[in-house]
C-alpha positions in Angstrom: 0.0 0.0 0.0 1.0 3.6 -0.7 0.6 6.1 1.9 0.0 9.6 1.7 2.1 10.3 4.6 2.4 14.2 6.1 5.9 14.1 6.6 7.0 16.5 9.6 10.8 17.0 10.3 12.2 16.7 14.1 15.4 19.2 14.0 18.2 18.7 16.4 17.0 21.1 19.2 13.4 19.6 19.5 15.6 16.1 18.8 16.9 16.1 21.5 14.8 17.2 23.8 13.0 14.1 22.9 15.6 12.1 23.6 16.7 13.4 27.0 12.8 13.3 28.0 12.9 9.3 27.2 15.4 8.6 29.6 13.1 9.9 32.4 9.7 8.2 31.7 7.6 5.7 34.0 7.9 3.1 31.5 11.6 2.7 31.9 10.8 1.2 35.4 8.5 -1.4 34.0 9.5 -5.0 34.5 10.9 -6.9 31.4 11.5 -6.1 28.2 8.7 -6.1 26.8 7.3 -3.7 29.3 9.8 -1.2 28.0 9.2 -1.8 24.7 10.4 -3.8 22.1 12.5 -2.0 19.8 14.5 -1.3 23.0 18.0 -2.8 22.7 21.0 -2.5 24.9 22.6 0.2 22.8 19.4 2.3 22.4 17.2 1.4 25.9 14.7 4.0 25.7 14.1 4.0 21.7 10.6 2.7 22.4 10.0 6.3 24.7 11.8 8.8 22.3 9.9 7.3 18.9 6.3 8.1 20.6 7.7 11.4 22.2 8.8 12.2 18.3 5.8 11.6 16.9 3.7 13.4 19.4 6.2 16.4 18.9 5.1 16.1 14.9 1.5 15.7 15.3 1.9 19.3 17.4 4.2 20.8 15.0 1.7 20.1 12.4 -1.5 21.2 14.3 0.4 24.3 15.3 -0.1 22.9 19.2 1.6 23.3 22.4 4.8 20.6 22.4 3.7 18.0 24.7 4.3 17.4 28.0 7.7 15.5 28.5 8.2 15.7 32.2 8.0 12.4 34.7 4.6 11.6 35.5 4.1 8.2 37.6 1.9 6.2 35.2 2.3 7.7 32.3 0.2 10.9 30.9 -3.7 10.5 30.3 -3.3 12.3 27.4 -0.9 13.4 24.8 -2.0 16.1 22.7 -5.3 18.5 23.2 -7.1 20.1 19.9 -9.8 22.1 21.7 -12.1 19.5 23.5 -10.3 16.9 21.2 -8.4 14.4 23.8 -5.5 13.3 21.0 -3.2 10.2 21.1 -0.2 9.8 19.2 0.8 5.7 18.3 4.2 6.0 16.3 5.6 2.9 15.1 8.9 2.5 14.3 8.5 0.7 11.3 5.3 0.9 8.5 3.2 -1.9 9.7 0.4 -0.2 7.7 -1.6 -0.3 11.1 -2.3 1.1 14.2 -2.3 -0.9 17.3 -3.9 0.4 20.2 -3.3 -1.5 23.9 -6.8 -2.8 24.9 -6.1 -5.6 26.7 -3.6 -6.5 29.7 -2.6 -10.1 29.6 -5.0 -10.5 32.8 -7.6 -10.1 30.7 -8.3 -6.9 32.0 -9.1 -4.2 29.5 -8.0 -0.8 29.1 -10.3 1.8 28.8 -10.0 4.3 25.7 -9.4 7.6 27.0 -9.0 9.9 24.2 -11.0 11.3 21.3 -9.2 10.8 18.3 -6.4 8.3 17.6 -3.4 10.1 15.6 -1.1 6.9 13.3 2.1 8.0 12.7 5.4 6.1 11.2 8.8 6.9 11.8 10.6 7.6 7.9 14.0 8.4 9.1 15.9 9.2 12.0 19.5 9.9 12.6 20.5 9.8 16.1 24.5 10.6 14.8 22.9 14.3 13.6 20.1 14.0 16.1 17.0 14.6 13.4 14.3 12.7 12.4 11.6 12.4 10.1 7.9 11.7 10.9 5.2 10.8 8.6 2.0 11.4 9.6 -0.7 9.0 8.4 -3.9 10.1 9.8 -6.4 9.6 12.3 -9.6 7.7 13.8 -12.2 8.6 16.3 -12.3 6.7 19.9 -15.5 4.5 17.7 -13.8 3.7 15.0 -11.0 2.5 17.3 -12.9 0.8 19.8 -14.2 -1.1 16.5 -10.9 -2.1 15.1 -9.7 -5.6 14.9 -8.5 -7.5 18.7 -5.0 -8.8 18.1 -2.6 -10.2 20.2 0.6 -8.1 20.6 3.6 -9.9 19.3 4.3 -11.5 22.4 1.6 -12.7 23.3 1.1 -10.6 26.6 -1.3 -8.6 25.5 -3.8 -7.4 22.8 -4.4 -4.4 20.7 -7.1 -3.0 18.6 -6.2 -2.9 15.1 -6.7 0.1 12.6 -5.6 -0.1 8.8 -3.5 2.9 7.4 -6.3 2.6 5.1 -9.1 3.2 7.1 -7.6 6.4 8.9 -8.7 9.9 7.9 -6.6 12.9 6.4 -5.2 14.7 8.9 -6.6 17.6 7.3 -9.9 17.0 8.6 -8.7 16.7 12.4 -10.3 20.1 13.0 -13.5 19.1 11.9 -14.2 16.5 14.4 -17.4 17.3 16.4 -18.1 15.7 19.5 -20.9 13.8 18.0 -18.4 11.5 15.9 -16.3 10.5 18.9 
């Protein structure tokens, strides 16, 4: 599949900001690796943390928002972006898996409630940590619904499961600021 991605570039200052913030998240603390993330390796042990924090930095850039929040909070944030009354989540993958997973389901069975509005996909196109830039293609978005009525898959693992959301069923990004309440 081709995407129309909205690419967004991370320059060095915003970079690494981004990268000094993922050395001090709550996830960091969580048991095993796959509680840190997968893409975590012992070269790079907080990839997982700066790859999200990148492309919530790029969905703000492009929104012309507020950079998000990147101090410590125990637990992790509710949310990560706000467009008016919008409640915005950013899931960057680190490869193009042409999907979007969303954590639904802990592997106690217990499921994990869907806090925000809208549901921002966005894939990682480039980074280079050696000039501390990266490159951040935006794919689009789905409403809390449309999420809540994706596919349940187990994560890779095992452990857990996500909901499942094509590329292709996301919707331009230009149309974020349309979203009414009603379509949540």
């Amino acid at each position: 599949m081709n995407l129309l991605l909205d690419p967004v570039l991370i320059e060095r200052e915003l970079y690494e900001k981004c990268d000094e913030a993922s050395k001090n998240f709550w996830c960091n603390s969580k048991p095993g690796v796959y509680g840190r993330g997968l893409c975590n390796t012992k070269f790079d042990p907080h990839k997982a943390t700066r790859i999200g924090l990148l492309g919530e930095c790029a969905v703000a850039k492009f929104l012309n928002l507020p950079l998000p929040d990147m101090n410590y909070v125990k637990g992790g944030k509710p949310i990560d972006l706000q467009l008016g009354d919008l409640k915005i989540e950013v899931k960057t993958a680190n490869y193009n898996y042409d999907r979007m997973l969303v954590y639904r389901e802990n592997r106690k069975g217990r499921i994990i409630p869907l806090q925000s509005d809208v549901y921002v996909g966005c894939v990682i196109i480039r980074e280079d940590k050696m000039w501390r830039e990266a490159c951040v293609g935006i794919v689009g978005w789905a409403t809390r619904k449309e999420v809540a009525g994706g596919r349940l898959e187990w994560g890779l693992k095992k452990r857990h499961k996500n909901l499942v959301v094509d590329y292709s069923k996301l919707h331009d990004m230009k149309e974020i600021r349309d979203v009414s309440v009603s379509r949540k």
